[in-house]
C-alpha positions as CSV (number, residue, x, y, z in Angstrom):
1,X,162.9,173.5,54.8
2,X,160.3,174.9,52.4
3,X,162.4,173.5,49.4
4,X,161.9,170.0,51.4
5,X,158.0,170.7,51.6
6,X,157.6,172.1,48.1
7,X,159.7,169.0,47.1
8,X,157.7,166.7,49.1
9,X,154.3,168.1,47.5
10,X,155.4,168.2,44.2
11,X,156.5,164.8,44.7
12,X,152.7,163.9,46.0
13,X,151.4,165.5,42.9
14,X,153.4,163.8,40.3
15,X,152.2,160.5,42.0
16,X,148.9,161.4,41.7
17,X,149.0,162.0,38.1
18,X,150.4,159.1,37.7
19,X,147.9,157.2,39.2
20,X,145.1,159.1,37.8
21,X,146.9,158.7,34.0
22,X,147.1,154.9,34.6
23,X,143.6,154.2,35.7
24,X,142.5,156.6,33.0
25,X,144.7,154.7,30.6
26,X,143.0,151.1,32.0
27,X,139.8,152.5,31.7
28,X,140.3,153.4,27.8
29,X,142.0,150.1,27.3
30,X,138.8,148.4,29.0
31,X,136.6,150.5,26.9
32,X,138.8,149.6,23.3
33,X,138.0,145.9,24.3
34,X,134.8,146.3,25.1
35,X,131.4,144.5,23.5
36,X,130.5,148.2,23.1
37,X,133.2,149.8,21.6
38,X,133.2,146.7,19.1
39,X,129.1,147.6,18.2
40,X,129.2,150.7,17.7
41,X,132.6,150.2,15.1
42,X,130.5,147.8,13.3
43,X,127.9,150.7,12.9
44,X,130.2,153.1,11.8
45,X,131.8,150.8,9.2
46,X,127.9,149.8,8.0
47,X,126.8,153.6,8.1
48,X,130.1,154.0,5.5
49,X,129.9,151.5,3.3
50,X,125.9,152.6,3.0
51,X,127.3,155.6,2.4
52,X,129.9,154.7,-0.3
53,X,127.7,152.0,-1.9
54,X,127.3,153.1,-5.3
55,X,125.2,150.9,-6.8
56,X,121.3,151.9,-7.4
57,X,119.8,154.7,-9.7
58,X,119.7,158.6,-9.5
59,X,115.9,157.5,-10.0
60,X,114.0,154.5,-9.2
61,X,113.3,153.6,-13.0
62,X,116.8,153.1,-13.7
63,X,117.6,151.3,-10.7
64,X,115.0,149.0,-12.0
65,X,116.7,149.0,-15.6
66,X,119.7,148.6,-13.5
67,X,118.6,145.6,-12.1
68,X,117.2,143.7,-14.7
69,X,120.3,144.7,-16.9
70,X,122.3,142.5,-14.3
71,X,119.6,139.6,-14.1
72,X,119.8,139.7,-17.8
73,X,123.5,139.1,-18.1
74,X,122.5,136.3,-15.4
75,X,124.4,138.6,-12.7
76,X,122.7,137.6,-9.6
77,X,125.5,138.8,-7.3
78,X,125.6,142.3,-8.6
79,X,121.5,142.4,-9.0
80,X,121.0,141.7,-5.0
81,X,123.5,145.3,-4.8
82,X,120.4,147.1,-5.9
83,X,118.6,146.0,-3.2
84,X,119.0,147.9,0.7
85,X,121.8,147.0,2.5
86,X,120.1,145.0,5.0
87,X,118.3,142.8,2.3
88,X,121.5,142.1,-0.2
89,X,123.0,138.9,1.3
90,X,118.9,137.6,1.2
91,X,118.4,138.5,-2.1
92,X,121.8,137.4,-3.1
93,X,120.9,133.6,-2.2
94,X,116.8,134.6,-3.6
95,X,118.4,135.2,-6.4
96,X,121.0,132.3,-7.1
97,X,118.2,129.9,-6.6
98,X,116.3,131.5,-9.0
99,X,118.9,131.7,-10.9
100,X,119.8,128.0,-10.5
101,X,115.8,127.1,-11.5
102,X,116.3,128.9,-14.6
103,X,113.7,131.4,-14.1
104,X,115.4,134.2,-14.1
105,X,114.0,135.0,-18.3
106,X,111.3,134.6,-17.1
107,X,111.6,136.8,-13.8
108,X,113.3,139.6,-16.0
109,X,109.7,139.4,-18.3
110,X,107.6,139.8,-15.5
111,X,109.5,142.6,-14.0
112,X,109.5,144.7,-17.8
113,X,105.9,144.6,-17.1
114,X,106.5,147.3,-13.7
115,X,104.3,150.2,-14.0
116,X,105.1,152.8,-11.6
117,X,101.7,153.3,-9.8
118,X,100.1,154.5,-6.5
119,X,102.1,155.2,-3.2
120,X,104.6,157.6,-4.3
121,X,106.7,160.4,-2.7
122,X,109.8,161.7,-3.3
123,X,111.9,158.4,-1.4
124,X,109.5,156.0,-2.7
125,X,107.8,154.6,-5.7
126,X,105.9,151.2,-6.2
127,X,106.0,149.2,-9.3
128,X,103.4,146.9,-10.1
129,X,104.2,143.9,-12.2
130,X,101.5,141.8,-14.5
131,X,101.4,138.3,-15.6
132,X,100.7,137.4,-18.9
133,X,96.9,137.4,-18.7
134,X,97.5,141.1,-17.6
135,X,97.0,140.2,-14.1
136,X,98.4,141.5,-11.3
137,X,101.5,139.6,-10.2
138,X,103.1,141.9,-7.3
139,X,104.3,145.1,-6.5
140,X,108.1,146.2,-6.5
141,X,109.1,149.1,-4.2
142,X,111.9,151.6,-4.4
143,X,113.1,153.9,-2.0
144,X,115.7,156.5,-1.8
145,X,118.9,155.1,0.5
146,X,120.6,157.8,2.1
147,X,123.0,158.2,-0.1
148,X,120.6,159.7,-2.2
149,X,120.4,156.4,-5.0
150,X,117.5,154.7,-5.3
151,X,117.3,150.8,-3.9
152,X,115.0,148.0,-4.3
153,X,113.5,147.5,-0.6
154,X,110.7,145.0,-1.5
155,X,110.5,142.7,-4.1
């Protein structure tokens, strides 16, 4: 008789685990499928190729020289990879209509006029840039990315 009850509970237990495992096993399906779980993939996937990305500079002058390096050899798709992740794809169009103007000469001689100026700290540095009458003609700013290269943030 207490074989029959130890059987009987045992029996009642391994049901309940099963149970349990199969809504556990729903719920983490549910979850996989989820709005949710997709976000927060896309971050991690964005937080890793931010960290991988090597383009930039180990200093913001030669992410500049970087930059016009690529504008020069009329590169517009690698020249929008120096700028922060979340500006590249703008910059990437910016600069193909630019590009398609024919102004980018003329943008590369405008920016070899960026002196590094005011507003500085060690994960940022502004530029400004001059017309030909020596005139002031914008500012360029450079911050540190967090993979520790230097990236064109505003332009």
């Amino acid at each position: 008789m207490l074989k029959s009850v130890i059987k009987f509970f045992l029996g009642g237990v391994a049901i309940a685990a099963l149970g349990i495992g199969a809504l556990w096993g729903a719920d983490y399906l549910r979850y996989r499928n989820s709005p949710e779980y997709r976000a927060q993939q896309e971050i991690e996937n964005i937080k890793k190729e931010i960290a991988d990305d090597p383009y930039g500079g180990d200093t913001p002058e030669e992410t500049l020289g970087l930059f016009i390096d690529a504008l020069k050899q009329g590169d517009t798709d690698l020249a929008s990879k120096y700028f922060v992740y979340d500006k590249q794809e703008e910059w990437k169009i910016d600069l193909a209509q630019i590009k398609d103007k024919g102004l980018l000469k003329e943008m590369v001689k405008d920016l070899g006029t960026a002196k590094r100026g005011g507003g500085q700290n060690s994960s940022r540095a502004v530029f400004s840039l001059a017309n030909d009458q020596n005139e002031s003609a914008g500012t360029l700013v450079i911050i540190k990315a967090t993979n520790n290269k230097w990236k064109l943030q505003d332009l």
